[in-house]
DSSP file (Angstrom, degrees, kcal/mol; ACC not computed):
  #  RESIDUE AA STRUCTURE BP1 BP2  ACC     N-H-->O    O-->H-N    N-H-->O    O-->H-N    TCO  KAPPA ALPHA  PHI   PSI    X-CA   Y-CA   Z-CA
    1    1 A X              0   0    0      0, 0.0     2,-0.2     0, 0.0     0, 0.0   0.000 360.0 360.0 360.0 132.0    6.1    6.2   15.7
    2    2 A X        -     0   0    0      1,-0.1     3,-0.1     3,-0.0     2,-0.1  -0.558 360.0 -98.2 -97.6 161.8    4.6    5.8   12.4
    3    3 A X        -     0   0    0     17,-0.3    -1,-0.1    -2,-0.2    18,-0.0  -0.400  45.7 -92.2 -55.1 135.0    2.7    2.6   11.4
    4    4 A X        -     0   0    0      1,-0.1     2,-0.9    -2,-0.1    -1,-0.1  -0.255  42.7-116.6 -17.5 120.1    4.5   -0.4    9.2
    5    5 A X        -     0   0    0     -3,-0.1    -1,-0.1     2,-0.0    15,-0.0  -0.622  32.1-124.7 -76.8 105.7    4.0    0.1    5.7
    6    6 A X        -     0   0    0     -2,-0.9     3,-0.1     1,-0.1     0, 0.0  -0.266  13.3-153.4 -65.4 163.7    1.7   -3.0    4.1
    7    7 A X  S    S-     0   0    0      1,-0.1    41,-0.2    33,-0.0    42,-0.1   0.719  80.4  -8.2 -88.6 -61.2    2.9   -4.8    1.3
    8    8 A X  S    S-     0   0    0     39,-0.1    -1,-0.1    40,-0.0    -2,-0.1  -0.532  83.0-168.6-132.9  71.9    0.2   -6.2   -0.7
    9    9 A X    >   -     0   0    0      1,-0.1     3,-0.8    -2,-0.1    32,-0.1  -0.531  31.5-115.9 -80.2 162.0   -3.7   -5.4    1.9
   10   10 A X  T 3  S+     0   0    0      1,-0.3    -1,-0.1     2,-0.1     2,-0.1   0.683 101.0  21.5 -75.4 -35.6   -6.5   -7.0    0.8
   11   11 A X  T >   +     0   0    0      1,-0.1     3,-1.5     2,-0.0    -1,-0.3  -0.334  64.9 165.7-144.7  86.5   -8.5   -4.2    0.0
   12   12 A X  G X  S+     0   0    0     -3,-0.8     3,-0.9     1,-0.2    27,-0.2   0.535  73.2  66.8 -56.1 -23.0   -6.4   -0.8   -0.8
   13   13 A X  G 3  S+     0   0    0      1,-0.3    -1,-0.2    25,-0.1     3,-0.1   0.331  86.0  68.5 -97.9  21.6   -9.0    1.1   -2.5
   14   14 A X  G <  S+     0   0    0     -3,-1.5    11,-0.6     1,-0.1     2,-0.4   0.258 102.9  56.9 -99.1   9.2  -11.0    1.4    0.8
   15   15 A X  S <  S-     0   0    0     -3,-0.9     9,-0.2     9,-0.3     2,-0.1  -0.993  77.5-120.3-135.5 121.4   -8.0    3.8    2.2
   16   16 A X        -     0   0    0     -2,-0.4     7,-0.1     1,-0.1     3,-0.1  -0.555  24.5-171.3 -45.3 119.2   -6.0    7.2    1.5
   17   17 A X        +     0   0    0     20,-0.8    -1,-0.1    -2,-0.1    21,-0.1  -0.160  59.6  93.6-101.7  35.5   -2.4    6.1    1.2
   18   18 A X  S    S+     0   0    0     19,-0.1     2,-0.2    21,-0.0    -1,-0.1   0.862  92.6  17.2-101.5 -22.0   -0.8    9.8    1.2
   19   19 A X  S    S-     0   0    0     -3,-0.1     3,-0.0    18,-0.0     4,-0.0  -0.609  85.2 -94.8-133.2-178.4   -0.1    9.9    5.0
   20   20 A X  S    S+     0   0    0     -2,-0.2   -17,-0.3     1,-0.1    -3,-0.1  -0.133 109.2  75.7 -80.8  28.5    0.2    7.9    8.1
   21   21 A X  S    S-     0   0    0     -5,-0.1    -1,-0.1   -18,-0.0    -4,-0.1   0.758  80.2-155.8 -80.9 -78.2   -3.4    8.5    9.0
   22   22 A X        -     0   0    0     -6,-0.1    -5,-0.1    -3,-0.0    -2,-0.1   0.932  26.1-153.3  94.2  72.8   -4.6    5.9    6.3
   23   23 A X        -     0   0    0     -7,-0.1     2,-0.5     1,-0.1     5,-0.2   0.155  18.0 -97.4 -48.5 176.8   -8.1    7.7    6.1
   24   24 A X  B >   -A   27   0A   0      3,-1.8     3,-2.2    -9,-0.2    -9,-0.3  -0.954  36.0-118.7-105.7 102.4  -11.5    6.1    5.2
   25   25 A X  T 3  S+     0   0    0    -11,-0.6     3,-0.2    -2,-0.5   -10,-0.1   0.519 117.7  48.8   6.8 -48.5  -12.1    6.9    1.6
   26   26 A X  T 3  S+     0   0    0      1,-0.2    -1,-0.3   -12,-0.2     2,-0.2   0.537 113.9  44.1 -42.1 -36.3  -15.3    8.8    2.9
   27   27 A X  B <   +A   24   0A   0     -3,-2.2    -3,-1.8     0, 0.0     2,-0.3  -0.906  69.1 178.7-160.8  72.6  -13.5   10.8    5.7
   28   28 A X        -     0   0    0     -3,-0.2     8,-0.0    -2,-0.2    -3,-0.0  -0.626   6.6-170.0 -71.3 149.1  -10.6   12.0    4.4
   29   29 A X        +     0   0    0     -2,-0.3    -1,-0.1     1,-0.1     0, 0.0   0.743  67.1  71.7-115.1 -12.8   -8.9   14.1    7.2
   30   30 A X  S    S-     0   0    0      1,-0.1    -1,-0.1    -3,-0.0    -2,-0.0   0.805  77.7-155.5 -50.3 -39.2   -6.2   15.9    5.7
   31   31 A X        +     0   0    0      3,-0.1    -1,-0.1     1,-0.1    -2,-0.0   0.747  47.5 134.4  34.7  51.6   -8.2   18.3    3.8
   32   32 A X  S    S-     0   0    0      3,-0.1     3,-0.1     2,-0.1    -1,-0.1   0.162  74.3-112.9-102.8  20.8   -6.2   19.5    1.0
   33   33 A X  S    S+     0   0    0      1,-0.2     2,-0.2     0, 0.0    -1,-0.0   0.338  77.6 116.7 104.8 -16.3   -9.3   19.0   -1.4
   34   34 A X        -     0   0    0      1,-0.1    -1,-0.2     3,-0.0    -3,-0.1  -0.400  65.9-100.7-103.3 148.6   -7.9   16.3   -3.3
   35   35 A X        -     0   0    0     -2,-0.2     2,-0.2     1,-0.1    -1,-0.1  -0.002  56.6 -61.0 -68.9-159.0   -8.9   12.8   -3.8
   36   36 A X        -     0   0    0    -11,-0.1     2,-0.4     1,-0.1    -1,-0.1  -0.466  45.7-121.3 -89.5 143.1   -7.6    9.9   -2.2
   37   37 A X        -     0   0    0     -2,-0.2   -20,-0.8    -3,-0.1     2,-0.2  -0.645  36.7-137.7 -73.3 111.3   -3.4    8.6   -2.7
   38   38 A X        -     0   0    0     -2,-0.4   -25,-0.1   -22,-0.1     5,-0.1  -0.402  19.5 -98.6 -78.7 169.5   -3.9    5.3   -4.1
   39   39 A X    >   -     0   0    0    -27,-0.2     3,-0.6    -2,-0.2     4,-0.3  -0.435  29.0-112.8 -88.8-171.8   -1.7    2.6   -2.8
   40   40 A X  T 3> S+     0   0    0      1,-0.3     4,-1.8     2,-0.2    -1,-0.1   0.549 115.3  63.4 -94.6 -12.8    1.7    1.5   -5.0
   41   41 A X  T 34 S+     0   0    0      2,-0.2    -1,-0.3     1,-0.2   -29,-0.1  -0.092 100.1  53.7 -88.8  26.1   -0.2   -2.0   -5.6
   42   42 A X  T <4 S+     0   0    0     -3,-0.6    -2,-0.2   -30,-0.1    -1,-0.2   0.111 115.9  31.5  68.5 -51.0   -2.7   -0.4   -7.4
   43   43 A X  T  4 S+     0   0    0     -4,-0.3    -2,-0.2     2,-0.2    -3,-0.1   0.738 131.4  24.4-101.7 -35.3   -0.9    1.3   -9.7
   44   44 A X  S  < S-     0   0    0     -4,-1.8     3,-0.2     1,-0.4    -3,-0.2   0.085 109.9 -96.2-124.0  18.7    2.2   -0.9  -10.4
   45   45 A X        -     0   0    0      1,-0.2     3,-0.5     2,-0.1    -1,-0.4  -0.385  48.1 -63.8 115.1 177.9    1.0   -4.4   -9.5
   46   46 A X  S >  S+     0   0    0     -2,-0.1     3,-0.5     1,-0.1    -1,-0.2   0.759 125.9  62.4 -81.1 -18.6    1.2   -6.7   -6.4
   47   47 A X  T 3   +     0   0    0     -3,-0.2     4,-0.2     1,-0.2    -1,-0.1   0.106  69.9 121.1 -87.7  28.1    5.4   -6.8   -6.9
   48   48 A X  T >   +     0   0    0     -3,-0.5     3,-0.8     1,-0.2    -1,-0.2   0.783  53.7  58.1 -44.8 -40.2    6.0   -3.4   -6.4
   49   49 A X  T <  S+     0   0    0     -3,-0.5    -1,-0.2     1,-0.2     5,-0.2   0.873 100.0  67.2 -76.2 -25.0    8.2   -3.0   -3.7
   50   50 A X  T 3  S+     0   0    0      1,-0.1    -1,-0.2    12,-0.1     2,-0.2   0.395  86.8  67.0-116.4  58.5   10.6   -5.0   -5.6
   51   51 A X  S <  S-     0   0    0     -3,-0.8     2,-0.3    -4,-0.2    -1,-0.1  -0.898 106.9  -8.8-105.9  85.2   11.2   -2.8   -8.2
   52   52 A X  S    S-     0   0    0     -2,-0.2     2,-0.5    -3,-0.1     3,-0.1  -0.862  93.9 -61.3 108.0-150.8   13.2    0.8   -7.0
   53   53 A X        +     0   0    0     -2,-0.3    -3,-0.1     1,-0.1    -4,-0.0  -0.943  48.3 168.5-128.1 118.4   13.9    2.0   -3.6
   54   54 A X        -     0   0    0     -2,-0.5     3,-0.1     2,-0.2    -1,-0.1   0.491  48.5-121.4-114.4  -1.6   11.2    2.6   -1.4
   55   55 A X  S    S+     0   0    0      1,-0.3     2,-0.4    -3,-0.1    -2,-0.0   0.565  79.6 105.9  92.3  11.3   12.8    3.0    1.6
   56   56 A X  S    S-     0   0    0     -7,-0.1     2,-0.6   -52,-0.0    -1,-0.3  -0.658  75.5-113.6-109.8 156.7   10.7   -0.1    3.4
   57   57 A X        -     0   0    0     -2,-0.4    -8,-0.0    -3,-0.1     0, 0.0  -0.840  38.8-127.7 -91.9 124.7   12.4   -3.7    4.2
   58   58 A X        -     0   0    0     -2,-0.6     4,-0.1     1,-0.2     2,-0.0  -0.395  35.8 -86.4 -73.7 169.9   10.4   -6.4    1.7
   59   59 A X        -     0   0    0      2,-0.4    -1,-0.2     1,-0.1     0, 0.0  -0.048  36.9-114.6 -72.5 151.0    8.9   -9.5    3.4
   60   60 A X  S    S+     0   0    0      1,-0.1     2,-1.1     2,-0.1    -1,-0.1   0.892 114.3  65.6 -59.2 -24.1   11.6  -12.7    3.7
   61   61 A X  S    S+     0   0    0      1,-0.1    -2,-0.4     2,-0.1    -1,-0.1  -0.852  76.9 179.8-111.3  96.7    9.2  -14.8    1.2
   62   62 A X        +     0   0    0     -2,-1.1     2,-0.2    -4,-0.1    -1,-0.1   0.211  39.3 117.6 -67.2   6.8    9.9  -12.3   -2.1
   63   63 A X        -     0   0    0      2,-0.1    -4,-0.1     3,-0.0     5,-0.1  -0.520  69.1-123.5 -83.9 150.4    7.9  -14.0   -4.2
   64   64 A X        -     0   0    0     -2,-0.2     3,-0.3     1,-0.1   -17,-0.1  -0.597  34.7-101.1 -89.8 173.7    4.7  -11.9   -5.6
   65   65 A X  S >  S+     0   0    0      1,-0.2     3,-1.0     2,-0.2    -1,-0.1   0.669 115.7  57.9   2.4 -78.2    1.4  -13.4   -5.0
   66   66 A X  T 3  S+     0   0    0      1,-0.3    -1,-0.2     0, 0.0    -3,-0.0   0.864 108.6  52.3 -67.4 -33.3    0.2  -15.0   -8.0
   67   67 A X  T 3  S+     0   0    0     -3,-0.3    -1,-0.3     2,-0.0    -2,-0.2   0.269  89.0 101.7 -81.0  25.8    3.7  -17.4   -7.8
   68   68 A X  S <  S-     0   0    0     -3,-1.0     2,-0.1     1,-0.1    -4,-0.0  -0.606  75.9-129.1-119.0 155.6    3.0  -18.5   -4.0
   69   69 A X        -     0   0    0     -2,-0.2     2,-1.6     1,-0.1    -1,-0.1  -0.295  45.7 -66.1 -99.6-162.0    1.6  -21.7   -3.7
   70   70 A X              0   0    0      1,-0.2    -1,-0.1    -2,-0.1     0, 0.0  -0.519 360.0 360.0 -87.9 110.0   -2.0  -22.1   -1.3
   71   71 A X              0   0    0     -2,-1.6    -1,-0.2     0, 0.0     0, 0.0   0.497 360.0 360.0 162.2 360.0   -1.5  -21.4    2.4
């Protein structure tokens, strides 16, 4: 059963995001040579998922980050 995909984690550029391993930046385990998959918040913002299809169900609260109020 593979793991839930997160949505926004707190700190994505400690982790490989190409498989359902979710290596240590250090200790990749795949070993195809290559650096680390960055995650999709990383590259296209904290509102990523809801922009395309990514095949995952978004949170009920759809609002990105920044627009949430504190709690």
């Amino acid at each position: 059963m593979a793991k839930p995909f997160p949505i926004n984690p707190k700190h994505p550029e400690r982790i490989c995001w190409g498989c359902d391993r979710y290596c240590a930046t250090h200790a990749l385990a795949c070993g195809n040579g290559a650096d680390r998959t960055m995650h999709p918040a990383e590259m296209l913002g904290d509102d990523w998922y809801l922009h395309g299809d990514w095949g995952i169900e978004a949170p009920a609260n759809t609002d990105p980050i920044e627009n949430q109020g504190p709690g």
